[in-house]
N, C-alpha and C positions, 0 to 999 in steps of 0.2 A: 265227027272226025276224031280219030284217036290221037288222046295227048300222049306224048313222048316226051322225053326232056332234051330232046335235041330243039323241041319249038319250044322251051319252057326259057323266056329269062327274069333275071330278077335285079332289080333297080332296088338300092340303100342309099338312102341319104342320111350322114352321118352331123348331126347338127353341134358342130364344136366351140359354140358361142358363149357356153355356161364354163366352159373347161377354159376357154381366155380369158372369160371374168374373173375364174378362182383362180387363175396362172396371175394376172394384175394383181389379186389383192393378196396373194403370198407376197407377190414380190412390194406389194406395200407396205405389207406387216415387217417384212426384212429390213427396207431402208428405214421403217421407224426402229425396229432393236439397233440398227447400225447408228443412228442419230443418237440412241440412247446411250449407247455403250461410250461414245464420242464424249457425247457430255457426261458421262460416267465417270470416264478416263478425266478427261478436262478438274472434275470435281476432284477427283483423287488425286490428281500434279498440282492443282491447288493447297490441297490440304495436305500433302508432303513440304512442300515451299514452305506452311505459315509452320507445320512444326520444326524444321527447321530455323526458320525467323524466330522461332520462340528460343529456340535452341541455344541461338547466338547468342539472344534477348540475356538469359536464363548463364551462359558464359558470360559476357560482360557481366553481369550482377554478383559473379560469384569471384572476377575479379576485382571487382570494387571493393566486395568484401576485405578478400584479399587485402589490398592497398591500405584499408580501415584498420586491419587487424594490426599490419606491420604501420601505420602512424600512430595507434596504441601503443604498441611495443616501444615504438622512440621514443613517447610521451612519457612511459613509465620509466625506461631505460635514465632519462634525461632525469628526475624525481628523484631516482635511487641515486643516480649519481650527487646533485645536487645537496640529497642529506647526506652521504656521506662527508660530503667538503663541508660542509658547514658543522656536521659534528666532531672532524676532525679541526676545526680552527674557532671554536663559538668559543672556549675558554680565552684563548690568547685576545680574540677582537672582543668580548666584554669588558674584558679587563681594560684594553686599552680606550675602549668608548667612555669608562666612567673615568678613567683619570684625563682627559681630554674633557669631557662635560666639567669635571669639577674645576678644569683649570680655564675654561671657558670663561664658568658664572662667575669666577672671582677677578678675571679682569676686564670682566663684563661690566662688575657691582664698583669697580676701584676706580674704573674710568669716570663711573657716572658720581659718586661720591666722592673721592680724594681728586680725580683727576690726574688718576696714576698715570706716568710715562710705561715702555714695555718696561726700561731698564727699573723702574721700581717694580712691579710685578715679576720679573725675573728674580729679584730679592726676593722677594718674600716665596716662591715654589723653590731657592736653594735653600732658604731655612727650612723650609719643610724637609725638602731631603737629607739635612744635616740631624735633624731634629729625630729620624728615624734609623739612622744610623747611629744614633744617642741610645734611642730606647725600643719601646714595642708599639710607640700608635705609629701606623703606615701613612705615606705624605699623603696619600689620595683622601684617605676618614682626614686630616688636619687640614687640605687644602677647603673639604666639604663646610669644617667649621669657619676657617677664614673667613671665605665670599660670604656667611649668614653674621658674622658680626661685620664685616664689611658694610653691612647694612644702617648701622648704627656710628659709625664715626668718619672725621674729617679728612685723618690724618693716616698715611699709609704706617706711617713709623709705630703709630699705635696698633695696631695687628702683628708688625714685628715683635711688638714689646711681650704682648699678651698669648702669642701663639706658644710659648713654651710653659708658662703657666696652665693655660688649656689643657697641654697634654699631660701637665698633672693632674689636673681635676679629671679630666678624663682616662686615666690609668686608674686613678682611686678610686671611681664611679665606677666603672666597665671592667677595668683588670683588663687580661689580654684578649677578649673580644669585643672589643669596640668598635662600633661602624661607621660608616659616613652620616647615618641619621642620629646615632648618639652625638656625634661633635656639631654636628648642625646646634640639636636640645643645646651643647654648652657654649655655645657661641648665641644664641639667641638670650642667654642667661646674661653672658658677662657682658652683651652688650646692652641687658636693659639695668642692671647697675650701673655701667659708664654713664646711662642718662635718668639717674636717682633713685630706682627701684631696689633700693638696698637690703629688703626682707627679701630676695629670691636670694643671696648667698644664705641666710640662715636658715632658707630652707631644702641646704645639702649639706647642713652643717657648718657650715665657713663663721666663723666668729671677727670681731674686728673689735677695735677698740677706738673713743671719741673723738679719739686726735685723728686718727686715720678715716673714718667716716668724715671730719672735716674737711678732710681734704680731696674725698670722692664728690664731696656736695658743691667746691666753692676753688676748688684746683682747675686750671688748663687742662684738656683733652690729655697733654700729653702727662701732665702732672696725676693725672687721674689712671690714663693706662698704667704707669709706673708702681702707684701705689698700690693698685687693686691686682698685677700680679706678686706683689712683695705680698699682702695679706692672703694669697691661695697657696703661695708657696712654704708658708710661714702654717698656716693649716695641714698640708695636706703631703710638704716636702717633692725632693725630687723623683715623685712619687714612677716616673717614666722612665727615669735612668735605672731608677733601682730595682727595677721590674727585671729591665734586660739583663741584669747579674743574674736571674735563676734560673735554671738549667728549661723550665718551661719559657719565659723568658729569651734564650738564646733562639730555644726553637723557634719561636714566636718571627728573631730577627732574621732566623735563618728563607723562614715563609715571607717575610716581606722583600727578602732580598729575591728570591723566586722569582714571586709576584711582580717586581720592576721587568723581570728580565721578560715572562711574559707580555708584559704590556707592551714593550718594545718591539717583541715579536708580533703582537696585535697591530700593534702602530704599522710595522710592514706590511701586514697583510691585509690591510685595510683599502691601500687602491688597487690591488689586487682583486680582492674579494670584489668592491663596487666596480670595475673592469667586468670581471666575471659574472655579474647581475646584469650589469647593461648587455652584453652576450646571449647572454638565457634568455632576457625579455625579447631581444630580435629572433632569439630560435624557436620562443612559443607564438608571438605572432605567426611564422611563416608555418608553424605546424599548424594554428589554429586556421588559416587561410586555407591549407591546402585541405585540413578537415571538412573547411564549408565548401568547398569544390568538389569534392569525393560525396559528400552528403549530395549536393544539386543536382549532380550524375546521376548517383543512385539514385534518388525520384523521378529522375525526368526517362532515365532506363523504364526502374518502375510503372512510368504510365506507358510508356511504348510497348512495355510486354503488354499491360493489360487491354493495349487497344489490340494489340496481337491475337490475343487469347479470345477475343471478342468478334474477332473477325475470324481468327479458326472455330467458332462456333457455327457462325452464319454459312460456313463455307461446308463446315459436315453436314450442318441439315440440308444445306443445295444439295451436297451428293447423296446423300442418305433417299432425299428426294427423287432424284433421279433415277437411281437405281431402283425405286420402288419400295423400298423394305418399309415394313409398317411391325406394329408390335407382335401381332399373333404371325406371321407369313412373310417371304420373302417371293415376291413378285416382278414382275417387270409389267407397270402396268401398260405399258404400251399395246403388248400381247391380247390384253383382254376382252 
């Protein structure tokens, strides 16, 4: 029988089973890149968030700073200011500390020896004031010698007696710079004569004669103060009046007169001044507080950035991870 292609047919079978395996594992391989990417992205919204948290971290730190710099600033501001008050007022308040100390000791010493009332102690600091309105030793150097013979007798009237001899022996010795420690030395002097040591006037020169020696040895306190400024004045003359006649002299009273006026000003500004200390100590405590507050911040910032920084580490390599990237190649290893 002849073939024709009218009896000719033809039967295909098209076997599509391998093509829906490889359609399956595209579409596998896609929802893993889509998973990747997911956690990719996820990885990257983390790691914008912690730089950010650093960010703030790393703001706050540079405000504390801030805050540190300007309680510095007060600290010094406050310092500056302080030396200037105190260099503009240390003269007036010394001066008036030592004429207050020296009129302290003397009726500190009067009390416990004579058993001075104030009204005898009032005495004896107007003689002093009179006494330098006389000449050139200032009451504060005579009130110094006082209180240290003070040390040495019974009787208040005896330090009356002898205070103006003193500041002959002490114009003669010193001339017109004599201190509080020189009239201390002459008062530590003529009070160890009052009690028998009669070679220490001889050796400032002071002479006396036997009659008068008898009567420093075997005379009453009072008998004795009397005699022993009659033999320094009788030595040495009114050696303190005659000073302030000469033109260095004048100056000399013109400086001490100053010098009261100061101290008075000292005297005012004195519970001012301690006013104004008590003030300061409460304004550096509350700086020093707030300093240890600004400091505890800053540390405790400190550690929260560095747990920040710590955790944005952990949190690159997750995404770094994710993504695939390795040192030589940039890959998605899902893909592979």
């Amino acid at each position: 029988m002849a073939l024709t292609d009218k009896n000719i047919s033809w039967r295909a079978t098209i076997d599509t089973s391998s093509f829906a395996r490889g359609a399956d594992d595209i579409k596998k391989n896609l929802d893993s890149v889509a998973k990747s990417e997911k956690k990719a992205a996820k990885g990257a919204t983390e790691f914008q968030n912690s730089i950010e948290k650093v960010g703030k971290k790393s703001s706050v730190i540079g405000n504390l700073k801030k805050s540190w710099l300007a309680v510095t600033a007060v600290i010094g501001g406050v310092v500056m200011g302080v030396k200037k008050i105190i260099s503009a007022v240390k003269e007036y308040v010394d001066l008036a500390q030592k004429q207050i100390l020296a009129e302290k000791k003397l009726a500190t010493i009067l009390k416990e020896r004579t058993n001075a009332n104030s009204a005898q102690i009032k005495s004896i600091l107007e003689l002093t004031e009179a006494q330098q309105q006389l000449g050139v030793i200032g009451d504060e150097v005579q009130i110094a010698g006082a209180q240290q013979l003070a040390t040495f007798v019974r009787e208040t009237s005896t330090i009356e007696t002898l205070i103006p001899a003193m500041n002959n022996l002490l114009a003669q010795q010193k001339g017109l710079n004599a201190t509080q420690e020189d009239a201390v030395n002459i008062g530590n002097l003529v009070g160890k004569v009052l009690n028998g040591q009669y070679e220490s006037l001889s050796r400032v020169g002071i002479s006396f004669s036997e009659a008068q020696k008898e009567v420093l040895k075997y005379g009453t306190e009072s008998e004795r103060a009397s005699m022993l400024a009659k033999i320094i004045t009788e030595n040495v003359g009114n050696m303190n009046a005659e000073l302030a006649k000469t033109d260095a002299g004048k100056i000399q009273q013109a400086k001490n007169m100053l010098g009261d006026f100061k101290e008075e000003i000292g005297k005012f500004l004195m519970p001012l001044l301690s006013a104004f200390y008590t003030l300061l100590v409460k304004t550096i405590e509350t700086i020093i507080n707030t300093g240890k507050k600004l400091s505890e911040s800053f540390k405790e910032n400190m550690k929260e950035s560095t747990a920040g920084f710590k955790k944005l580490s952990e949190e690159v390599k997750t995404a770094v991870k994710e993504l695939g990237i390795t040192e030589k190649s940039i890959t998605f290893q899902s893909l592979l």
